[in-house]
C-alpha positions in Angstrom: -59.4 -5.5 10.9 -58.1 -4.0 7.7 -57.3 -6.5 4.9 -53.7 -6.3 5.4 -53.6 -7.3 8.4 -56.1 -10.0 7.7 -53.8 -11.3 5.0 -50.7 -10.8 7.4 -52.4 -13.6 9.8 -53.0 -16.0 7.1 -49.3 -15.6 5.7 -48.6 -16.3 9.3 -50.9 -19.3 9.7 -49.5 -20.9 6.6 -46.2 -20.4 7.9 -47.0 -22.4 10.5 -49.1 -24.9 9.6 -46.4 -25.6 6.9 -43.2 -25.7 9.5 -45.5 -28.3 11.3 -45.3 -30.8 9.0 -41.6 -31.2 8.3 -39.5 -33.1 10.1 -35.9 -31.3 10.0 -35.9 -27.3 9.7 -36.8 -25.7 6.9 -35.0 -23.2 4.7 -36.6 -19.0 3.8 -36.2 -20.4 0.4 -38.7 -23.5 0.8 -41.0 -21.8 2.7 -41.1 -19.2 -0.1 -41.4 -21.5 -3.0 -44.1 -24.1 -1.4 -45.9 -21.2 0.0 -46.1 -19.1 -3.3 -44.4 -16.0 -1.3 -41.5 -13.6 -2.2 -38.4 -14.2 -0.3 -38.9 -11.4 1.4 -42.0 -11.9 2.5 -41.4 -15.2 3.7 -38.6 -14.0 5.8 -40.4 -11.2 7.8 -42.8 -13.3 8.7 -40.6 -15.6 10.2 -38.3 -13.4 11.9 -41.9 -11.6 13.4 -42.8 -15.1 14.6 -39.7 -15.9 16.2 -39.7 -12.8 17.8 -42.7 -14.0 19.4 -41.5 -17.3 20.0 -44.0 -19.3 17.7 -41.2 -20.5 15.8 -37.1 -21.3 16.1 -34.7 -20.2 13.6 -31.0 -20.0 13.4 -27.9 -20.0 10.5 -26.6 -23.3 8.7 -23.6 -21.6 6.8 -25.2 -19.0 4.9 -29.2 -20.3 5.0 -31.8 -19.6 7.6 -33.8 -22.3 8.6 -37.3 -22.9 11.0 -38.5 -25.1 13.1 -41.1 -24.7 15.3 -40.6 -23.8 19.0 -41.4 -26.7 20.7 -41.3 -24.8 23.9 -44.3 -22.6 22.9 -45.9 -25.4 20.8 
C-alpha cells in the first residue's frame, strides 16, 4: 500500500472517529479546522464516505454537515 493511500485511510479514520463524538452534525468547516485539513480535503473525504454509506450528509442553507450513518454504524 503506497503512502497515499495509507494516509487516505487515516484522513478517513479521523473523519470518523471525530463525527463520532459529536452530538448534532457537523459542518466541512469544523471538520477541517479540528482536524488540521484543507477544506478541500475535508470535503472529499466526506463525500467518498458517504458514497459508501459510512457517513450521512445533507445542506443546512448554504453549509454541508455530517453525521454518521446510523444505519451502517
Amino acid at each position: 500500500m503506497n503512502s497515499t493511500k495509507k494516509r487516505g485511510i487515516n484522513i478517513d479514520v479521523k473523519i470518523i472517529d471525530f463525527i463520532k463524538k459529536q452530538i448534532h452534525p457537523i459542518s466541512t468547516r469544523e471538520i477541517a479546522i479540528t482536524l488540521n485539513l484543507s477544506w478541500h480535503t475535508a470535503i472529499n473525504h466526506c463525500l467518498r464516505l458517504q458514497l459508501s454509506k459510512k457517513i450521512e450528509g445533507y445542506k443546512i442553507g448554504n453549509i454541508n454537515v455530517w453525521s454518521l450513518n446510523h444505519e451502517k454504524n
